[in-house]
C-alpha positions in Angstrom: -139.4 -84.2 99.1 -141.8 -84.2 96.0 -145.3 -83.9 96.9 -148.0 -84.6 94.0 -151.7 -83.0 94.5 -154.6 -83.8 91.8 -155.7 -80.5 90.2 -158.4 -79.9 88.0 -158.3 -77.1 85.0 -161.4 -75.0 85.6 -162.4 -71.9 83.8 -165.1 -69.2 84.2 -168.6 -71.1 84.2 -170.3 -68.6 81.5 -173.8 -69.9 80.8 -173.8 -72.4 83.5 -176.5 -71.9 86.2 -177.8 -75.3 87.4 -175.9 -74.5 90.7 -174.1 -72.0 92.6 -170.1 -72.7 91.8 -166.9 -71.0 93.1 -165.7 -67.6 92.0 -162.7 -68.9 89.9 -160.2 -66.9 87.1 -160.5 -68.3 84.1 -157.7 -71.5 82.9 -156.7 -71.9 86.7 -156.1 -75.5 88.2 -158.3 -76.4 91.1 -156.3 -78.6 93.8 -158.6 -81.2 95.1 -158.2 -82.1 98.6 -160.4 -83.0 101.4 -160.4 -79.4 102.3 -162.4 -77.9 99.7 -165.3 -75.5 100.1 -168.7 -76.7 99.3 -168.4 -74.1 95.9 -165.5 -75.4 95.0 -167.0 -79.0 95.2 -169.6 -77.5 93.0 -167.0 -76.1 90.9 -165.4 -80.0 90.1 -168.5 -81.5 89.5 -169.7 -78.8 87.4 -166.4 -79.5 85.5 -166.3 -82.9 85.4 -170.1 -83.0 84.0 -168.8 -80.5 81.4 -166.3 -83.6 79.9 -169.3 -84.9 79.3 -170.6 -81.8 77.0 -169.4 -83.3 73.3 -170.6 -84.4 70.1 -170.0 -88.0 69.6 -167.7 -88.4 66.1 -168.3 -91.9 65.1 -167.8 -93.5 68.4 -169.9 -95.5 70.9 -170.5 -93.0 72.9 -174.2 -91.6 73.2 -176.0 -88.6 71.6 -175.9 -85.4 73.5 -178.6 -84.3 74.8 -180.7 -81.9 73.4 -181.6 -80.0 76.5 -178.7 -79.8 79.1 -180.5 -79.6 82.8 -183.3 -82.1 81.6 -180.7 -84.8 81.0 -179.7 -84.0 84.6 -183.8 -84.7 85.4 -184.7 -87.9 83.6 -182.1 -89.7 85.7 
C-alpha cells in the first residue's frame, strides 16, 4: 500500500526571532500531521510566512515590506 504524507522543506531559521520554532537540521522535510508539536507548528508557519519573503519582479504582487515584524503588526 502507498501511503502519501504532505511535508514541508524547512531549513535552519537563522535571523528569525518573532517566535520560538523547532530545533530542525537544515534542508530537512517537515511531515505535517495532526500530531505535530506546538514548535513544529511554529516551525510551518514560520515557513510558510517566509514564501512570502520576495521581491516582486514585474508582477501584481505587492511591495515587500520594509520592516519584517511590523508588517506582522499593522494587520
Amino acid at each position: 500500500m502507498i501511503v502519501m504524507q504532505p511535508v514541508l522543506e524547512v531549513y535552519a531559521p537563522d535571523g528569525f526571532d518573532l517566535w520560538p520554532v523547532a530545533e530542525i537540521e537544515s534542508f530537512g522535510f517537515l511531515p505535517l500531521s495532526g500530531e505535530l508539536s506546538p514548535a513544529e507548528v511554529r516551525t510551518a508557519v514560520m515557513r510558510i510566512a517566509s514564501c512570502n519573503d520576495i521581491n516582486p519582479d514585474g508582477d501584481l504582487r505587492l511591495a515587500r515590506p520594509v520592516h519584517l515584524t511590523r508588517s506582522f503588526t499593522d494587520c
